[in-house]
C-alpha positions as CSV (number, residue, x, y, z in Angstrom):
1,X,0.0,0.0,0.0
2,X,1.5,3.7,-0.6
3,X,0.2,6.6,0.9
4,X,1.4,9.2,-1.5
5,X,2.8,12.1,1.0
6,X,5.6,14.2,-0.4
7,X,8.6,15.7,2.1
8,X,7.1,13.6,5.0
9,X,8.9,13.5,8.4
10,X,9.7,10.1,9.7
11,X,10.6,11.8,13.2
12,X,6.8,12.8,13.3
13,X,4.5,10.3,11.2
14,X,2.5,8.4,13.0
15,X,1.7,4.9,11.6
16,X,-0.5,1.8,12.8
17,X,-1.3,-1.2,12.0
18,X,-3.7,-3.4,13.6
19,X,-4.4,-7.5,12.9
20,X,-7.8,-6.9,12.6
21,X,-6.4,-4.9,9.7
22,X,-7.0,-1.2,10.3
23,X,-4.2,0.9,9.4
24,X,-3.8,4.7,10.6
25,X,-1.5,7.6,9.2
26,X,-1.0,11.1,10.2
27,X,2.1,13.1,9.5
28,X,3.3,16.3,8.2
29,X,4.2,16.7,4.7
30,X,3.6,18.4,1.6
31,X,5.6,21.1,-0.8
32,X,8.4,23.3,1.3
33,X,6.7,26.2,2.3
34,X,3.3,24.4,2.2
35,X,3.3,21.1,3.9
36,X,0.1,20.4,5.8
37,X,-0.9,17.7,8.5
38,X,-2.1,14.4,6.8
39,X,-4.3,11.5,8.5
40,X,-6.0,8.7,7.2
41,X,-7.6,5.7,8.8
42,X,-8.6,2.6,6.8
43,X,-10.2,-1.0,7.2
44,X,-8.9,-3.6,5.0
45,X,-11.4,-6.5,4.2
46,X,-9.4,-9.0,5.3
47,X,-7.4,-9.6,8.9
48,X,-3.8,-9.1,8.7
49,X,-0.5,-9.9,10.1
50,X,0.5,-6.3,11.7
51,X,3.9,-8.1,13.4
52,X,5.1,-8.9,10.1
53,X,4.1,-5.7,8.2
54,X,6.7,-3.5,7.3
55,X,6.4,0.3,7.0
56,X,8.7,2.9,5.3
57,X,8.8,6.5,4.9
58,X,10.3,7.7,1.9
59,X,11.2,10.9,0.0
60,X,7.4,11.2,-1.2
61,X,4.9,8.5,0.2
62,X,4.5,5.7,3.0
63,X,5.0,2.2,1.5
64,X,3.7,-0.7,3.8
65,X,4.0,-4.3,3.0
66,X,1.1,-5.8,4.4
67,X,1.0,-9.7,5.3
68,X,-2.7,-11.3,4.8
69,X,-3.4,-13.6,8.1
70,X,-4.5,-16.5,5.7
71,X,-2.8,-17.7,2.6
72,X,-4.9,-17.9,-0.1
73,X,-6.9,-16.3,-3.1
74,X,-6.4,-12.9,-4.2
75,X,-9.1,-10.5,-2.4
76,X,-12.0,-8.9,-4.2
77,X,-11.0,-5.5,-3.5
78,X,-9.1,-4.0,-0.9
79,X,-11.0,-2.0,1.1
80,X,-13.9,-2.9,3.7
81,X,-16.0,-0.2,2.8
């Protein structure tokens, strides 16, 4: 998943991941001159592995690998709602 962010901090965004797969972001980023405070909160439609999910912050978005509980078929969509 990417959360496109430019010039996010790492030293202030805020990420978590929960099994039941909710995953929240808020952090500060944005244009120099113009950043703004971001946050997000989403419900996968699926139950995840949060332990084993790994988050970065780069140069201009969040990437998180996220690790589905149970193997299997592709899902539907990715979303709950």
């Amino acid at each position: 998943m990417t959360i496109t962010v430019p010039n996010v901090r790492s030293s202030d965004a805020q990420i978590k991941v929960l099994d039941e797969g909710s995953i929240y972001f808020k952090g500060t980023g944005g244009p120099a001159g113009d950043e703004h405070l971001y946050e997000m909160s989403v419900q996968l439609l699926h139950p995840i592995k949060a332990a084993e999910t790994k988050c970065g912050v780069e140069a201009r978005s969040v990437q998180l690998k996220i690790v589905k509980k149970e193997k299997g078929p592709y899902w539907e969509r990715l979303l709950k709602d």
